[in-house]
N, C-alpha and C positions, 0 to 999 in steps of 0.2 A: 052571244054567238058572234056577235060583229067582232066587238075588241078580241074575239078568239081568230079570227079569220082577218084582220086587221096586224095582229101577231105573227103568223104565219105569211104572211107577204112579205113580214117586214124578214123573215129568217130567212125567205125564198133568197130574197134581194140579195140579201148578207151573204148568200154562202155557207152559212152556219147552223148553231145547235143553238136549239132554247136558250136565252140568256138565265143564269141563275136569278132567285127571285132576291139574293139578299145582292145580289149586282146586276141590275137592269143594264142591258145596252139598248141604244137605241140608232137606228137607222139613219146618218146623218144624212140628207135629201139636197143635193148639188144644187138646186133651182127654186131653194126655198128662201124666199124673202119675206122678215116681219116689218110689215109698214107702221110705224107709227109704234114700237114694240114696246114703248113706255107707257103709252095706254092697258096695257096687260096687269092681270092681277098681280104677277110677278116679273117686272118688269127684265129680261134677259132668262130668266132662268124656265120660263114656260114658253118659248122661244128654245131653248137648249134640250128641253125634256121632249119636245116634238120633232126633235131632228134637224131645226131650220139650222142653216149655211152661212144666213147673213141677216143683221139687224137693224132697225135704223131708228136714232137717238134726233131729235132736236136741240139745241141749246141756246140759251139768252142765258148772258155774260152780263150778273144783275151783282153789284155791290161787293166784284172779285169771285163770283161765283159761278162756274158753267152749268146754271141750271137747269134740267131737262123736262120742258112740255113744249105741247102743241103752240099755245097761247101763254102772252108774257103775264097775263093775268093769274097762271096758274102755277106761273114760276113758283117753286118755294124753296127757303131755305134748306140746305141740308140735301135735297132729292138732286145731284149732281151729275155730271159725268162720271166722277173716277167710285162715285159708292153706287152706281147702281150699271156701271159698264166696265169700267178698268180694274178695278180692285176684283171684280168675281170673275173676270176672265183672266185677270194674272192669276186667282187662285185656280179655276178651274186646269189652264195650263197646266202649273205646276207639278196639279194632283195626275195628271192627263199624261207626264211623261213629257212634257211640251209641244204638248198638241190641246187644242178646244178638243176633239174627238180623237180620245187616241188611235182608231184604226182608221181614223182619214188624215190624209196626208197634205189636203190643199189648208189654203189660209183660211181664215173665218174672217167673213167682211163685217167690218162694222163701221157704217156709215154713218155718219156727222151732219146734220142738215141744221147750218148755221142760222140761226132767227132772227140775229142782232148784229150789230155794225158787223162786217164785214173784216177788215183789218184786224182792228182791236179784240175780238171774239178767236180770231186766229192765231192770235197771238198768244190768247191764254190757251185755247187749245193743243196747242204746239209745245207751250211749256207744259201742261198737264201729261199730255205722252211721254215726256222726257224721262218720267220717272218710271214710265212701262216700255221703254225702247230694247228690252230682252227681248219682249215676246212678240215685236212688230217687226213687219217688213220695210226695211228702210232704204231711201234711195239717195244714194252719192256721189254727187258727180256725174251723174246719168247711167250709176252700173245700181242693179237691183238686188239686194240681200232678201230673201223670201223670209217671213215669221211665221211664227202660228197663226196673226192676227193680222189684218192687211186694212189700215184705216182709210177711209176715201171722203173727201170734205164736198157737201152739198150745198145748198141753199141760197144764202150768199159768199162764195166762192172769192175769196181775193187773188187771183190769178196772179198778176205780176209778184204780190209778195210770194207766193209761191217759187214762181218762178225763180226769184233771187234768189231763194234756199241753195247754198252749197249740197247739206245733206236736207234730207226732208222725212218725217215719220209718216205722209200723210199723201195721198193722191187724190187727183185733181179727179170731178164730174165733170162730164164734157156733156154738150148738147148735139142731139141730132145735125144741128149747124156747123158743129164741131169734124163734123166726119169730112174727110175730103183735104183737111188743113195741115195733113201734115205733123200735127200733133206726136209727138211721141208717147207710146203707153207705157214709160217709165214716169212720163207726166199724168198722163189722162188714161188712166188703167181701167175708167168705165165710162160709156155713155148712156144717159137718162131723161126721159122726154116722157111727155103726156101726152097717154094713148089717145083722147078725144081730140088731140090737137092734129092728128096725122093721121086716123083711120077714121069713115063716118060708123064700120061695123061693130054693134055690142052686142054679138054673140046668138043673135036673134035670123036664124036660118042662115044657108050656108054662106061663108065668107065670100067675097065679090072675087072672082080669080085675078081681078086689077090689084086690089087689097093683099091679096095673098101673095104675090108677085112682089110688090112693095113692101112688104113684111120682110118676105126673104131675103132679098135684095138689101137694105138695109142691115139684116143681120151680115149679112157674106159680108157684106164692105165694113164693116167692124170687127169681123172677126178677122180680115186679111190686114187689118192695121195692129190687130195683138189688144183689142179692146174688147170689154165686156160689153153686154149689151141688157138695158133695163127700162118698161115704160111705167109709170105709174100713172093713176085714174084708170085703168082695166075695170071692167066691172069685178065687183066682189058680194052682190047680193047672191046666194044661193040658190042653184036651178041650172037650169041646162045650160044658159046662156052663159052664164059663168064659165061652167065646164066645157063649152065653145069655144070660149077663148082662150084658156090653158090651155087647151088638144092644141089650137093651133100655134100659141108661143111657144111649145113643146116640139112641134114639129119644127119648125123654125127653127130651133137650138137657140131660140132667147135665154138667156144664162141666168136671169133673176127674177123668178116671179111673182109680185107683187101681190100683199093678201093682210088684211088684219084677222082672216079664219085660220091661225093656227092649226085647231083640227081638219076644220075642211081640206086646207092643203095639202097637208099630211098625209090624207088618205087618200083625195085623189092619185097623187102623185107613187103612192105605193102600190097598189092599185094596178095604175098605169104600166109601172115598174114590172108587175108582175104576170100582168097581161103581154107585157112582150117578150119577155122570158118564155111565157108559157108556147108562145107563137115563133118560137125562132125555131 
């Protein structure tokens, strides 16, 4: 009965008719972010079958190789960027008409959170997109080409080399620090900071109206700069407090929300969707 009533949200959403069973569509969800998505049984593709938006890849640049884990211990051969992100999202485009979701029309972020030297990890990252620069959003000379796929470099960020790029496949993460500088978001297309660092609230009775004031506020001054806005360390243990704090980055218009609950998110968010549909 849930995954039946879970279905039906998602067609409310849609506008639409039962999807066929021999071609599922599914819901793509604006505010859906996979933390850590390589941790996933299937790493991008149960991330894609859930509807999420945008996804995020670590990589350590081990023996010419960008490879993708949490920890460089767990680096392995073989499990890279371009076979377990570039290569099924250029097929995926393809098949898609040249879109990740063909009836969505934004980009699909996939985020890069650098592990290893900084410079030289970018360097091969930079070169590894080259070979997927159909399907990215690419920036030259400070004018913006939109893709299907909108890549944005985390972790350890080399700024200046950035910076130098004539053209670039790739945008910059900016830090809450970031806001205020001037930045242009043909550079710095998102800003990302840790929720524990800037709120003392984790969802545990109602938000402090100082909190929630500084939330907002933060969000308006980023969105008036043409930047995204994402915090990660959110809580993600299941239970109300959770869903606390989504209601309120939700209200907020926080653009990315951070979650290694694939389903959980999911349904929240549909849910939500449809609860306000139901109420307009």
């Amino acid at each position: 009965m849930r995954r039946l009533l879970l279905l039906f949200f998602a067609v409310v959403v849609a506008g639409g008719a039962l999807p066929a069973a021999a071609a599922p569509w599914v819901q793509p969800l604006e505010h859906a972010h996979a933390h850590n998505d390589y941790e996933h049984d299937r790493p991008l593709a149960d991330a894609l079958d859930h509807g999420f938006t945008s996804v995020e890849a670590d990589v350590w640049l081990v023996d010419g190789e960008l490879r993708v884990a949490h920890d460089l211990v767990d680096a392995r051969p073989g499990r890279t960027l371009t076979s377990l992100y570039l290569k099924p999202l250029a097929e995926r485009v393809h098949a898609g008409g040249g879109r990740v979701y063909p009836r969505w029309r934004e980009s699909f972020q996939l985020l890069i959170d650098i592990k290893s030297d900084g410079p030289s990890t970018y360097r091969a990252v930079d070169a590894a997109l080259r070979e997927f620069r159909f399907m990215l959003t690419q920036w030259t000379n400070g004018h913006e080409r939109s893709g299907a796929v909108e890549v944005v470099i985390s972790g350890n960020r080399p700024r200046a080399d950035m910076l130098a790029q004539r053209s670039r496949l790739a945008g910059y993460d900016g830090r809450l620090a970031d806001l205020g500088t001037g930045t242009p978001a043909g550079f710095m297309p998102l800003v990302s900071d840790n929720w524990s660092n800037v709120f003392m609230w984790q969802g545990v009775g109602p938000m402090p109206a100082a909190e929630r004031a500084k939330l907002h506020g933060i969000v308006a001054q980023a969105h008036e700069a043409g930047y995204r806005i994402r915090f990660w360390a959110t809580p993600d243990t299941p239970g109300a407090a959770r869903e606390a704090v989504w209601r309120e980055l939700l209200a907020a218009a926080v653009d990315h929300i951070n979650t290694d609950d694939l389903a959980g998110l999911r349904e929240f968010l549909l849910v939500n969707d449809a609860a306000e549909r139901a109420a307009a």
